[in-house]
N, C-alpha and C positions, 0 to 999 in steps of 0.2 A: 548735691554735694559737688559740685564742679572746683575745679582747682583752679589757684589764684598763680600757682609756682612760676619762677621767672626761670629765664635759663640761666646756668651758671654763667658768669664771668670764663672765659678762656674756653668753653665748649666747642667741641668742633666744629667747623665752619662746613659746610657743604657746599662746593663752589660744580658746577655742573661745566661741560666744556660749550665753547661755543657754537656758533653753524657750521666754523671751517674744521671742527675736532683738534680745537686747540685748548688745553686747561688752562683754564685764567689765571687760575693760582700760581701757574710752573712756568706755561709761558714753552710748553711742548709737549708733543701729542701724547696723548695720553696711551696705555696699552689697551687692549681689545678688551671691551666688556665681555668678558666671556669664560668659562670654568678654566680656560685656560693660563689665568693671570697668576702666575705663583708669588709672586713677591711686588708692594708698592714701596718708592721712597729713591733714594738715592744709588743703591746697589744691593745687590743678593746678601740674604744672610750667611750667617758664618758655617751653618751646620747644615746638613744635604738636609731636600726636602722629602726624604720620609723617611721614615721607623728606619734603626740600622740594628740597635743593639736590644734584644729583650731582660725583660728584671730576670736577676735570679728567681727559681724557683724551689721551694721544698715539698719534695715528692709526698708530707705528711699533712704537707698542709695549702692543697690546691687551691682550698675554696678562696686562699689569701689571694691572688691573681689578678690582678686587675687589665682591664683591654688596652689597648691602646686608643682606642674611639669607641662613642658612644652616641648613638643619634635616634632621634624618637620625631613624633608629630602628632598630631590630633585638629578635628575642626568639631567645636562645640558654638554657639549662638553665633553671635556675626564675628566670632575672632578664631584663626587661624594658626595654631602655635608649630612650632619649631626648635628644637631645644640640641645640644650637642655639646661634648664634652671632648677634647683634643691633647694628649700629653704631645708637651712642647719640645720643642728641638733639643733643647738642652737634656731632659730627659731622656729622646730616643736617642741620643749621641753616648750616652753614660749610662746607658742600660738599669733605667730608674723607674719605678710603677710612676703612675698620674698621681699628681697628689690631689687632681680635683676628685668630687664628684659628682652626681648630679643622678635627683630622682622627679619622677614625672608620674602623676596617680592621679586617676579619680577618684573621688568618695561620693557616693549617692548615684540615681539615675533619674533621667529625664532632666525635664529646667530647672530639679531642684539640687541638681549635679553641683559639685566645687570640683575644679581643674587646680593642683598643686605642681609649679614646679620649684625646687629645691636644690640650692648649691652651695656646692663647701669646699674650702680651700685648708689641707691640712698644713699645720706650722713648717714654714723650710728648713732642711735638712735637720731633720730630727726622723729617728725611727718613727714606723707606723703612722704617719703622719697620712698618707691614702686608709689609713684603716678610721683616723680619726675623724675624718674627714663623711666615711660613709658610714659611719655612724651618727653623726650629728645628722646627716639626710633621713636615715632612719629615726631618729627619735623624735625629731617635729612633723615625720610623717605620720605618725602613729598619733602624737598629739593632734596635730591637725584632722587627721581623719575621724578621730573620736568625738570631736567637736564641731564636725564638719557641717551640719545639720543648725545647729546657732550660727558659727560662720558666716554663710547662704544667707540667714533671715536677714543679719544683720549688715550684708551689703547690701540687699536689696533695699532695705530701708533708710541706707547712707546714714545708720548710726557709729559715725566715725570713732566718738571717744570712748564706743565699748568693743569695739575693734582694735584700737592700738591699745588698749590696759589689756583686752584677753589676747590679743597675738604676743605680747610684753612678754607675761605669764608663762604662754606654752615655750616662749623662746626660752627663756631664764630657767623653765625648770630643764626642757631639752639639754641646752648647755653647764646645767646644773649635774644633770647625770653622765655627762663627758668629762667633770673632771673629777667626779666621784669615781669613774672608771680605772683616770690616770692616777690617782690614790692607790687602788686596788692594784698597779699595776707594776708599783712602786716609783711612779715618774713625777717629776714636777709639772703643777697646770701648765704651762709652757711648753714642754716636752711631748705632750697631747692634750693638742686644742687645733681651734679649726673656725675658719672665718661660717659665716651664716648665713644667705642671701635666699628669698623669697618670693613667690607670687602664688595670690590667688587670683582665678577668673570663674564667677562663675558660668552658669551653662545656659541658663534662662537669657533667651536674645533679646530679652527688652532692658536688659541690667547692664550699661558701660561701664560699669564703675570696676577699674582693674588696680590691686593691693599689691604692694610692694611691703615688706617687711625684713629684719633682719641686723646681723651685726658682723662686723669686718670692714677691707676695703673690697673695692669692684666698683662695678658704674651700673646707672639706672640712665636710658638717653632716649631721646623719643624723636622719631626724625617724622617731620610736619610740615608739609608743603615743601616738600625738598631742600629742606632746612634740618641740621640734629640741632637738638635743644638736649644737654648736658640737667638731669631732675633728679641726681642723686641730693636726699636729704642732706643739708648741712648741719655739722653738731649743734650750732645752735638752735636747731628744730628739732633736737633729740632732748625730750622734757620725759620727768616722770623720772620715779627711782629707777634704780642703776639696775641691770644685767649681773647676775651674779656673776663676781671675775669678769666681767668686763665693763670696769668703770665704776665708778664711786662718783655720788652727789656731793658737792661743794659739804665741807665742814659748816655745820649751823652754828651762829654767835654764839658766843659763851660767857657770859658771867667774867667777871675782871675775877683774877685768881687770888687767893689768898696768899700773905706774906709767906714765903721763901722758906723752910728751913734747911737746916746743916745740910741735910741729904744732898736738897733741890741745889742748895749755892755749892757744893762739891761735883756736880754735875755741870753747875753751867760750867765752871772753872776749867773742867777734863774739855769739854766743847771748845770752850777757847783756846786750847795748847793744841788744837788738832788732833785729841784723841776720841775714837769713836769709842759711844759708852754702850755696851754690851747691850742687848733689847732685854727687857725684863721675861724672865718665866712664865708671866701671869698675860703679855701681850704680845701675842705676834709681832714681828714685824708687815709693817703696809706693804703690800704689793703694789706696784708700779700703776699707775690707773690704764684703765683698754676702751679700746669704743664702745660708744655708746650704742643703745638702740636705736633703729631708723626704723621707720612708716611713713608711707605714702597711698593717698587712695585720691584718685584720680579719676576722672571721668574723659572715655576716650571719645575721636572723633573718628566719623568715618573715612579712611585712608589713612590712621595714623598706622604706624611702625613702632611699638613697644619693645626695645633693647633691654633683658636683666644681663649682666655679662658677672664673670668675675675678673679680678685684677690682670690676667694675663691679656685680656683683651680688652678691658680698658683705659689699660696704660696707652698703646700704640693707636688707641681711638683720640683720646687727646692729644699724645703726642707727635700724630704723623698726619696731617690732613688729608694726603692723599688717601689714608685709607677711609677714611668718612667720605670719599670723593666719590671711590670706587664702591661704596656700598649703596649709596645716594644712585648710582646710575645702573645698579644692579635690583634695587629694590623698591624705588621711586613707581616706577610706572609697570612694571613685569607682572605686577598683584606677587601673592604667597611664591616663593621658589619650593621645588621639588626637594624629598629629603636631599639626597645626593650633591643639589645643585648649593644649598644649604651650608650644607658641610664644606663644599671648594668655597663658598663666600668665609667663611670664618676662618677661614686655616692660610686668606691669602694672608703672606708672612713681610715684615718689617724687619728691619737689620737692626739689633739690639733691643729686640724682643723675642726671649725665647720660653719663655714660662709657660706652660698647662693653661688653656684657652677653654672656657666652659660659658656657654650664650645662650639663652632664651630670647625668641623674637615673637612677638605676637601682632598680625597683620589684621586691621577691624576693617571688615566691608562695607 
């Protein structure tokens, strides 16, 4: 099941510095490969670099709380993960919980292990939007975990097209039950909802084949011979019905309509004078369409670098190349970094990016 995927158009470019330590891209030296790097690009960002202000809290209801950082790791067959979740500047400046979240599980043991990590991005500024957020992590964990055992069989054997209809399924109902919640909760889907982003790996070291799944924005990037290659699905490669609430399949032909009565010519008429005609009782009005579903299943190479990130960081991965520069000469040849070391790689900061930064990296030997 090897993949055919090209790299985006505009992906970021990995430019390494010369023999004198000079970045070719800049055209000046570059700062020290080292945890010490707080900020890549043209100048410091706007907001100090750490935590200043905490979320309010209510004494009845701690368990709502969220950290400010969140960092895990694991080594299962020939891949290396690293996962961390980062409330952004903006946040620590304004005394805001993360709206990311981010869950990391096993289900099964030995080779017949699945590795799940799991990220959500709750709606901006909207209430509970970190609560919506880890709940979607929670709900396709449970999904996934209960199925975890087919999952397994079915990478093993690179059956791809029963892999993205049943990842489809668990996502759709997951995000199905987030806005049955927002119902319950008297909010509009909108008001609580929450981006979706995925990986499976499993555990058996003769199996490359690493799953991406999910819906929202963020980035999927794979740096390869000291190259990043940009392998976020494009919607045109988002086929199959739609995600409940997030996206609708093109309207199917229809039959030419039958002639017009009073009704219908009293409608068009109100349309053409610029008056909006009330939505009928009997049919909702359409909701706005959302993203689509994205899948990816990919067969890695030994030395590659598997990037899932979400939007917060990878905005500033396409936008700022020095930071693909600096990751490129931080991760290129060092093998897996330590948690710690991990954590200062993702949090190095860009001026006009301040959003919640949440990253899965997986390093194959």
């Amino acid at each position: 099941m090897a993949s055919t995927e090209e790299p985006r158009a505009g992906a970021p470019a990995s430019r390494p510095p010369d023999a004198r330590g000079t970045s070719a891209a800049h055209g000046a030296s570059p700062r020290p490969a080292d945890d010490g790097v707080l900020y890549v690009g043209d100048g410091p960002p706007t907001y100090e670099a750490e935590p200043s202000a905490l979320p309010a809290a209510d004494p009845d209801d701690l368990g709502d709380l969220v950290a400010d950082t969140v960092l895990d790791g694991a080594r299962y067959g020939a891949s290396t993960l690293r996962a961390a979740s980062v409330r952004g500047d903006s946040a620590r400046y304004r005394g805001e919980p993360r709206r990311d979240a981010l869950l990391t599980a096993r289900f099964g043991s030995g080779e017949d292990a699945l590795v799940l990590v799991a990220m959500a991005t709750g709606a901006r500024a909207t209430p509970g939007a970190h609560r919506a957020a880890a709940e979607a992590c929670d709900w396709i964990g449970r999904a996934v975990g209960r199925s975890h055992a087919r999952l397994a069989e079915d990478i093993r054997a690179a059956r791809r097209g029963d892999l993205k209809s049943g990842l489809h399924r668990l996502t759709d109902r997951s995000l199905g039950k987030l806005r049955a919640h927002a119902a319950d909760l008297g909010l509009e889907p909108d008001e609580y909802a929450a981006s979706l982003r995925c990986l499976l790996l499993p555990a058996d070291p003769r199996c490359r084949t690493r799953v991406f799944f999910g819906v929202g924005a963020g980035g999927l990037f794979r740096l390869r011979d000291g190259a990043w290659q940009d392998i976020e699905p494009r919607v045109a490669d988002a086929t199959g019905e739609a995600v409940v609430g997030f996206g609708s399949p093109p309207p199917s032909p229809s039959p030419s309509p039958p002639p017009p009565d009073k009704a219908q010519e009293s409608d068009r008429l109100t349309m053409a004078l610029g008056i909006t005609t009330p939505p009928s009782p009997y049919e909702p009005a359409p909701e706005p369409p959302r993203d689509p579903f994205r899948f990816r299943a990919s067969i890695a190479r030994p030395g590659d670098t598997l990037v899932l990130c979400s939007e917060g960081l990878a905005e500033p991965l396409r936008g700022e190349p020095e930071l693909a520069e600096h990751l490129t000469r931080r991760w290129e040849k060092g093998g897996p970094p330590g948690l710690a070391a991990f954590l200062a790689d993702i949090q190095v900061r860009v001026k006009g990016y301040a959003d919640d930064r949440t990253a899965a990296a997986v390093w194959e030997a």
